[in-house]
C-alpha positions as semicolon CSV with decimal commas, in nm:
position;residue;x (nm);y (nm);z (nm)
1;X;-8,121;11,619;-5,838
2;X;-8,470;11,681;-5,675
3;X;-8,769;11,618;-5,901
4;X;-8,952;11,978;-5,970
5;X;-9,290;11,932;-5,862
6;X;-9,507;11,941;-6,209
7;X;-9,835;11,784;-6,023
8;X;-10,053;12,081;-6,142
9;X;-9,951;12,029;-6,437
10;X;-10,193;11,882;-6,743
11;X;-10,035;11,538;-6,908
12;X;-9,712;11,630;-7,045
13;X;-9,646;11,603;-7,418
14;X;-9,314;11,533;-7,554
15;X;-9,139;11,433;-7,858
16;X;-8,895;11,224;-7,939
17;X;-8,640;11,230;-8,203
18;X;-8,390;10,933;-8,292
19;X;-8,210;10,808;-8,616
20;X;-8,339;10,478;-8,730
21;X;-8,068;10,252;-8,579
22;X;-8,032;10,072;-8,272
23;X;-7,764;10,307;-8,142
24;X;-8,017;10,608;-8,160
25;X;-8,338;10,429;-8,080
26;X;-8,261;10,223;-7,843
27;X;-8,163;10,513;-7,584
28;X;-8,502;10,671;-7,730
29;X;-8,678;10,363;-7,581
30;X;-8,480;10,334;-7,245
31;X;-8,571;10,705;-7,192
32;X;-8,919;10,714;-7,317
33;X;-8,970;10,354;-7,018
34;X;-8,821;10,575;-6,776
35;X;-9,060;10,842;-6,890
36;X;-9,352;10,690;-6,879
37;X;-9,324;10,491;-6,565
38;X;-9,310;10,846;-6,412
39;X;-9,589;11,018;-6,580
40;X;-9,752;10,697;-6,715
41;X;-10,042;10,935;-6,858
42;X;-9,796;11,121;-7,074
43;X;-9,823;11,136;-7,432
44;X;-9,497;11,026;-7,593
45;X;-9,448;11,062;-8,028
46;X;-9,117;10,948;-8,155
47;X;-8,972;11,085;-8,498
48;X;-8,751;10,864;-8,688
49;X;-8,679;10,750;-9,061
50;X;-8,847;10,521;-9,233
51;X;-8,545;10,284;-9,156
52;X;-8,618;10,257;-8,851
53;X;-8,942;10,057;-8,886
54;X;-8,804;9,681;-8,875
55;X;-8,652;9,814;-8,510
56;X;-8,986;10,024;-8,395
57;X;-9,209;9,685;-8,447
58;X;-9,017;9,535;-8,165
59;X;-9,078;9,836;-7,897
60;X;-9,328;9,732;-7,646
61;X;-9,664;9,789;-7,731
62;X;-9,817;10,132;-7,595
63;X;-9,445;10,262;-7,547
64;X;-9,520;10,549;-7,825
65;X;-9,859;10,717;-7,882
66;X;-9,781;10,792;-8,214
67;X;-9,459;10,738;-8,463
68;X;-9,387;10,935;-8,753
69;X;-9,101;10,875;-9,038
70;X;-8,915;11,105;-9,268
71;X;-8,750;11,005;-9,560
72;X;-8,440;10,868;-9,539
73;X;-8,107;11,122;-9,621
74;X;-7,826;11,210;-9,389
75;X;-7,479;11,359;-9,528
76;X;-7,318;11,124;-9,836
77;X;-6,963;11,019;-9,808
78;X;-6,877;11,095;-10,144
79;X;-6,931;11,481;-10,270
80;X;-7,068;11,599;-10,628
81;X;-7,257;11,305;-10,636
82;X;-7,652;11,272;-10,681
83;X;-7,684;11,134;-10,318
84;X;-7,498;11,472;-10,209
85;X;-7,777;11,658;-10,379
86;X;-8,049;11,500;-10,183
87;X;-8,033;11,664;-9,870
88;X;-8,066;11,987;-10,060
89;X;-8,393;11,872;-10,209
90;X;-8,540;11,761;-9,869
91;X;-8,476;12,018;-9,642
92;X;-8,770;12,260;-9,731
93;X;-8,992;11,963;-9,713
94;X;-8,847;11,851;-9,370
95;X;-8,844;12,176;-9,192
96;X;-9,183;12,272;-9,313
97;X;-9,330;11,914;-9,223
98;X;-9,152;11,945;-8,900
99;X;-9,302;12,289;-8,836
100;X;-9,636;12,157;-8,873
101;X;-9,589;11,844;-8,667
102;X;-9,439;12,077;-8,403
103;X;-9,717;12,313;-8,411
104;X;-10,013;12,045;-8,428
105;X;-9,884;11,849;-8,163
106;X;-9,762;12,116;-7,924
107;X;-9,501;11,903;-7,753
108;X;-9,399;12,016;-7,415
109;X;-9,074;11,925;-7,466
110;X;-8,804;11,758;-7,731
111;X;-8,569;11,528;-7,668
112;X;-8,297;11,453;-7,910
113;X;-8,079;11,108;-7,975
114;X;-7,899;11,189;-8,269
115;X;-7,901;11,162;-8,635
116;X;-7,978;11,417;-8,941
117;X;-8,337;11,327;-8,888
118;X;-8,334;11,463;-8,535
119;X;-8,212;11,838;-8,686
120;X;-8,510;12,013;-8,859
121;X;-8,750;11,940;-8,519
122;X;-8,487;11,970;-8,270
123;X;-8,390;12,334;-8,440
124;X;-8,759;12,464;-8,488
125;X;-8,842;12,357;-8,150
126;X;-8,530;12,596;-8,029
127;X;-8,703;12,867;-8,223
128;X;-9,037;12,840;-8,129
129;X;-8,941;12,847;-7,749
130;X;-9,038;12,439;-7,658
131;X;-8,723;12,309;-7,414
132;X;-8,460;12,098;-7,557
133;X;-8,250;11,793;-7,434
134;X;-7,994;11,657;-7,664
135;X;-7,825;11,303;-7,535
136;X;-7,530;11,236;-7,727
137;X;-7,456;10,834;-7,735
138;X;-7,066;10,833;-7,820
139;X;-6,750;10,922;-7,714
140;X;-6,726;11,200;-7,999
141;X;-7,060;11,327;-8,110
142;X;-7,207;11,322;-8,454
143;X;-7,283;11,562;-8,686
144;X;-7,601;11,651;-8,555
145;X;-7,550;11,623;-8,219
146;X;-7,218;11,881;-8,309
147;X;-7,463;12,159;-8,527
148;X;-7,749;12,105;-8,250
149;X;-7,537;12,141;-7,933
150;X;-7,541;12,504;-7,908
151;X;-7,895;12,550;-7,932
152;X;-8,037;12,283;-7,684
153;X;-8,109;12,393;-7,363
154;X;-7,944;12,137;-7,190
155;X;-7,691;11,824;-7,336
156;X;-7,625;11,491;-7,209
157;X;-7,350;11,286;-7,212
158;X;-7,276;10,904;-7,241
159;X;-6,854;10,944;-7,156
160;X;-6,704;11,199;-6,973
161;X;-6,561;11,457;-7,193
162;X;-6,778;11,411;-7,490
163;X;-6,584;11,660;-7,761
164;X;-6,903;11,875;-7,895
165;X;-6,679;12,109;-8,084
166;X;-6,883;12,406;-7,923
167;X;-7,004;12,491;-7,552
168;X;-7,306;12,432;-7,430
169;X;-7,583;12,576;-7,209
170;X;-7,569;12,247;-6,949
171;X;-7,417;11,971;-6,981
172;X;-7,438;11,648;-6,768
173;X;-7,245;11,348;-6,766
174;X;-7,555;11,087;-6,690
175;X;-7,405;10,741;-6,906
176;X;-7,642;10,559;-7,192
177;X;-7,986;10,476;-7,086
178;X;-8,094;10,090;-7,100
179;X;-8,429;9,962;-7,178
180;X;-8,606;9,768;-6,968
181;X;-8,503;9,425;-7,130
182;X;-8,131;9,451;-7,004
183;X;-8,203;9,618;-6,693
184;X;-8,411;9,340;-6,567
185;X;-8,140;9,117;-6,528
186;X;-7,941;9,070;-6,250
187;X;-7,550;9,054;-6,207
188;X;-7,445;8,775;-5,975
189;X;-6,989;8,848;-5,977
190;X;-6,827;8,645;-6,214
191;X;-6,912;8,380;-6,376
192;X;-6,725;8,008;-6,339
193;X;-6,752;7,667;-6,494
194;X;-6,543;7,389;-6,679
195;X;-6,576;7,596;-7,048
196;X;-6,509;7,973;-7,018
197;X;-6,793;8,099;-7,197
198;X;-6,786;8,374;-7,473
199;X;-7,099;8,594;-7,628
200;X;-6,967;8,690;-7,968
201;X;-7,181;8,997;-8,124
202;X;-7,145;9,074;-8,443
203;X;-7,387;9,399;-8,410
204;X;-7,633;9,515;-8,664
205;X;-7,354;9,648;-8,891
206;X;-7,008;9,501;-8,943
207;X;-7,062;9,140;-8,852
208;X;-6,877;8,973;-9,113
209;X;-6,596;9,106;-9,088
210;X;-6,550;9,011;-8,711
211;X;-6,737;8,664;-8,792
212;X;-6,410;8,614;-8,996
213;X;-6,182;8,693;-8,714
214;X;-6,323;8,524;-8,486
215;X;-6,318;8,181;-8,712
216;X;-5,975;8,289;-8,796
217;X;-5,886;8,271;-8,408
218;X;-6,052;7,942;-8,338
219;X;-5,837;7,828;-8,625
220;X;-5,491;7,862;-8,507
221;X;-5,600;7,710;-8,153
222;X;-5,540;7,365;-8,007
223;X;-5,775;7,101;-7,983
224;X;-5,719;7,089;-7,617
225;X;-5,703;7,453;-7,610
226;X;-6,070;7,484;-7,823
227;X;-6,232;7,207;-7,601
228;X;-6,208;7,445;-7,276
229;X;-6,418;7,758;-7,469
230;X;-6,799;7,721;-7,525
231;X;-6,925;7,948;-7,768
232;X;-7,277;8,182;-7,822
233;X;-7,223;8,393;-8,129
234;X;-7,476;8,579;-8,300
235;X;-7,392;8,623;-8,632
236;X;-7,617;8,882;-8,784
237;X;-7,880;8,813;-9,027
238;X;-7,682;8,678;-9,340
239;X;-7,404;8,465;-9,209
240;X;-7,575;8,239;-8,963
241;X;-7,573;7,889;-9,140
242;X;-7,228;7,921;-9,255
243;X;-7,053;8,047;-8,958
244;X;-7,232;7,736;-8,801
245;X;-7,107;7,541;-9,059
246;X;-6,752;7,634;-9,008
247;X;-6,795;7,598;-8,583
248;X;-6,854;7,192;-8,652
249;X;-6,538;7,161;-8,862
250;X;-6,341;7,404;-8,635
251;X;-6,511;7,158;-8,370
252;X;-6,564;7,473;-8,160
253;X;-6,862;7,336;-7,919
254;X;-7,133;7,642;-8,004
255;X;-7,428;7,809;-8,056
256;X;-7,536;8,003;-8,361
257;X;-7,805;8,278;-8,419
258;X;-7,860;8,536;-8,651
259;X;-8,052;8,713;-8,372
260;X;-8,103;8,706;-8,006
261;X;-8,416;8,908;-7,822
262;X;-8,339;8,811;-7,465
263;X;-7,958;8,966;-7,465
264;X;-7,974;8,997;-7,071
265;X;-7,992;8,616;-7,051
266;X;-7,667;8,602;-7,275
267;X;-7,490;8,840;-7,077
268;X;-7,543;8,643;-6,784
269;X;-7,453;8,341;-6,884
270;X;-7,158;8,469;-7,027
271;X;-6,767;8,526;-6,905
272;X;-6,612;8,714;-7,169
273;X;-6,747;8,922;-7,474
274;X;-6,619;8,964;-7,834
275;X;-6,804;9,229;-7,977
276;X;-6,804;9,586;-8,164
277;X;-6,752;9,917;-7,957
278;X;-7,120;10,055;-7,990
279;X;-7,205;10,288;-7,708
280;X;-7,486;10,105;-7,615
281;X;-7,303;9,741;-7,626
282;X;-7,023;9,886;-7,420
283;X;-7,296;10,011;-7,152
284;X;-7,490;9,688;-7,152
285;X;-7,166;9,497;-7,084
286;X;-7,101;9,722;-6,777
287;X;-7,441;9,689;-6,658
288;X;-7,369;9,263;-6,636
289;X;-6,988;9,342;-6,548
290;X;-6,890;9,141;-6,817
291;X;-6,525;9,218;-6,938
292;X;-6,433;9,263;-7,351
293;X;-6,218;9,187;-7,662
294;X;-6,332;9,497;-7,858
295;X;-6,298;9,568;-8,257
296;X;-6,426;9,882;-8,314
297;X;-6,618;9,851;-8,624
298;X;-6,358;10,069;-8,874
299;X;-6,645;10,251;-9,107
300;X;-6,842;10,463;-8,833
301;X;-6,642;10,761;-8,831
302;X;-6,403;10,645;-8,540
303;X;-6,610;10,706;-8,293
304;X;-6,618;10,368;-8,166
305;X;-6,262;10,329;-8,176
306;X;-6,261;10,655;-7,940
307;X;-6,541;10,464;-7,757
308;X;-6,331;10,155;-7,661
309;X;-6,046;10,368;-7,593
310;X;-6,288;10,524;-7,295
311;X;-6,298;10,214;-7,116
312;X;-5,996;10,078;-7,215
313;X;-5,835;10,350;-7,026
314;X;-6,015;10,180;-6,706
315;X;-5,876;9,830;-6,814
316;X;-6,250;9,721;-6,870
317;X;-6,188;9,605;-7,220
318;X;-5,876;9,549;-7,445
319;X;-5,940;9,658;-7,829
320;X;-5,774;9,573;-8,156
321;X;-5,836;9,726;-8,484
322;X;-5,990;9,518;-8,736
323;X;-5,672;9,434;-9,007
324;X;-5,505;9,140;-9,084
325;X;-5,334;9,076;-8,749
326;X;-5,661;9,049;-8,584
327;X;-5,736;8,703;-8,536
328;X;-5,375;8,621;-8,426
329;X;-5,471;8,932;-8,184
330;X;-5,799;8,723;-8,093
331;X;-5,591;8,395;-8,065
332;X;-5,323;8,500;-7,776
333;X;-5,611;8,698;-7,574
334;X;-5,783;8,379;-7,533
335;X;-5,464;8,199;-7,443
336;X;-5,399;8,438;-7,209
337;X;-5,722;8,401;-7,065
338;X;-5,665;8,037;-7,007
339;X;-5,346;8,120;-6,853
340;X;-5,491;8,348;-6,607
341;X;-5,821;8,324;-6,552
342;X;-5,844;8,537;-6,294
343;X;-5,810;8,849;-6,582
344;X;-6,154;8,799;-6,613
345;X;-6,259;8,823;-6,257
346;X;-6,026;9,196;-6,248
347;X;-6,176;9,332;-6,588
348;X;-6,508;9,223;-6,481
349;X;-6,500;9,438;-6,170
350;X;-6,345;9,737;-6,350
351;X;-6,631;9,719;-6,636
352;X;-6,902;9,657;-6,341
353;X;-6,817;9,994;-6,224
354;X;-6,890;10,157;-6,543
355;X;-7,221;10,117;-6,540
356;X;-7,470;10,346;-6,501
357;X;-7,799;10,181;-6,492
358;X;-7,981;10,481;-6,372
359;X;-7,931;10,707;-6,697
360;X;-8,263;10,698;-6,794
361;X;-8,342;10,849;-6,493
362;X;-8,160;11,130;-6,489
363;X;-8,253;11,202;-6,817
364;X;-8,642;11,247;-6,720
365;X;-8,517;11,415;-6,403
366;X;-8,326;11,670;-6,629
367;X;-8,622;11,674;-6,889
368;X;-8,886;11,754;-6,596
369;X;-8,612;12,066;-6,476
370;X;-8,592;12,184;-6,834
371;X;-8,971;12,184;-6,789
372;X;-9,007;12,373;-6,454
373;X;-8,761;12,639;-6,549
374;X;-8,981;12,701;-6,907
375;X;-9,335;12,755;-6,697
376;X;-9,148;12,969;-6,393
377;X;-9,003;13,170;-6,736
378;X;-9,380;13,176;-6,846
């Protein structure tokens, strides 16, 4: 795809929209990088919920010119309850705040990543004529994504074959954007020393229960079998003493941390991950080539379950569902993995092409089309 020449154009304004956790802003903050180092005198805004602030404090400085939160609310599990009232109290407020955001700061154009909080803009922006582009992170799209799909002028996909329920004007397949952080690091083919070394990531939700069956699988291993693994597992904010704890009487040789900022140095250093099936985890391992034991995490709808079976079907990762038969699961992978090492080297290759580390790319190239085709309309 070409980029439409917008040269004559004044700074462009857009907006971005994003649910408050990683696996909507992140993709916000890959794409708003990729924005900016095209037009760098661009105005950027990002909408979110107030949830999101512990996440929007570590974006680089300057990345947004402005952030603004909405309450907190999204569809409750349970119906008939006072939580399933709330949305019904919000939504005049929302769509009449987002009306006047929308008509104060004139955006250009709206880009979507998902969430409730991303529907009252994204849908008044449809009606008052200001382009759209919706980027759906998962294998199976969420709510949102599924109600906005129709009305966006264009859609983009993380996996090939994204089920949207409904058609849509364009779609294009373009994988998950990566910020900066991850793509700065360099793959160098696969990875060999004494220990095999595994990243274990808990993720932001979920962690303890694969923090158990991971312990659980170091358990039922040898001595001799334990001493050839070397271990970096990030536990998640809550667990990190204890799971360290348990590692010196497993006598698992590791490292412990509730919280890693540099992930691209873990991923290189790294053979072999045990992780969740986020779309954005799943995309940073391809980016390194770095091959997976997957447990989708088993309360976010099944869509990472759906997720894992994506690149499972490439023979990228191998998945288990998280029951009571997953650390024996855990157990006889890593066996195997000392039986044939070279498993690694042929899922590493298969994840490595996977990647798509030039998403966020194509994502400003489709935004600045969506923008030509609006001013030759005008």
């Amino acid at each position: 795809m070409r980029s439409p020449d917008l040269s004559s154009r004044a700074p462009l304004k857009v907006a971005v929209y994003a649910g408050p956790t990683g696996g909507h802003l992140f993709p916000a903050q890959a794409f708003a990088e990729s924005f900016r180092d095209r037009h760098f005198g661009s105005r950027l805004e990002l909408v979110t919920s107030a949830r999101a602030k512990k996440l929007v404090v570590r974006f680089p400085k300057g990345l947004f010119d402005g952030v603004h939160y909405l309450p907190d609310f999204g569809l409750p599990n349970r119906l008939f309850s006072f939580q399933s009232l709330k949305p019904l109290f919000l939504a005049p407020y929302l769509f009449t705040r987002s009306f006047f955001y929308l008509k104060s700061f004139r955006p250009d154009l709206c880009v979507g990543f998902g969430s409730f909080v991303s529907y009252p803009g994204m849908r008044l922006a449809r009606l008052l004529g200001i382009p759209t582009l919706l980027h759906e992170q998962n294998q199976y799209a969420g709510k949102a994504t599924r109600w906005l799909v129709r009305h966006a002028d264009a859609v983009a996909e993380s996996f090939e074959g994204t089920n949207f329920l409904a058609a849509t004007r364009r779609l294009y397949t373009t994988g998950l954007p990566l910020r900066k952080l991850i793509l700065h690091g360099e793959f160098h083919g696969t990875r060999q020393s004494d220990q095999i070394r595994i990243l274990v990531m808990g993720g932001s939700q979920g962690a303890r229960g694969l923090n158990r069956a991971v312990l659980d699988c170091w358990s039922t291993l040898s001595d001799e079998e334990k001493n050839k693994f070397a271990v970096t597992h990030i536990t998640g904010d809550k667990e990190a003493e204890s799971v360290a704890e348990r590692y010196g009487e497993l006598g698992v040789r590791s490292r412990v941390y509730p919280f890693y900022e540099n992930m691209a140095e873990l991923f290189r250093g790294s053979e072999l991950a045990v992780t969740r099936a986020g779309a954005n985890t799943l995309f940073e391992l391809a980016f390194y080539g770095l091959p997976a034991f997957v447990v989708p995490f088993p309360h976010a709808g099944g869509h990472q379950r759906l997720n894992a079976q994506a690149f499972a079907r490439h023979r990228a990762l191998e998945f288990h569902d998280e029951d009571e038969l997953l650390g024996g699961w855990l157990a006889d992978k890593m066996r195997g993995v000392l039986e044939n090492r070279g498993q690694l080297e042929s899922m590493s290759v298969a994840m490595k092409n996977l990647a798509r580390p030039k998403a966020g790319d194509q994502l400003v190239e489709i935004s600045l089309e969506l923008l030509k085709k609006h001013d030759d309309r005008s």
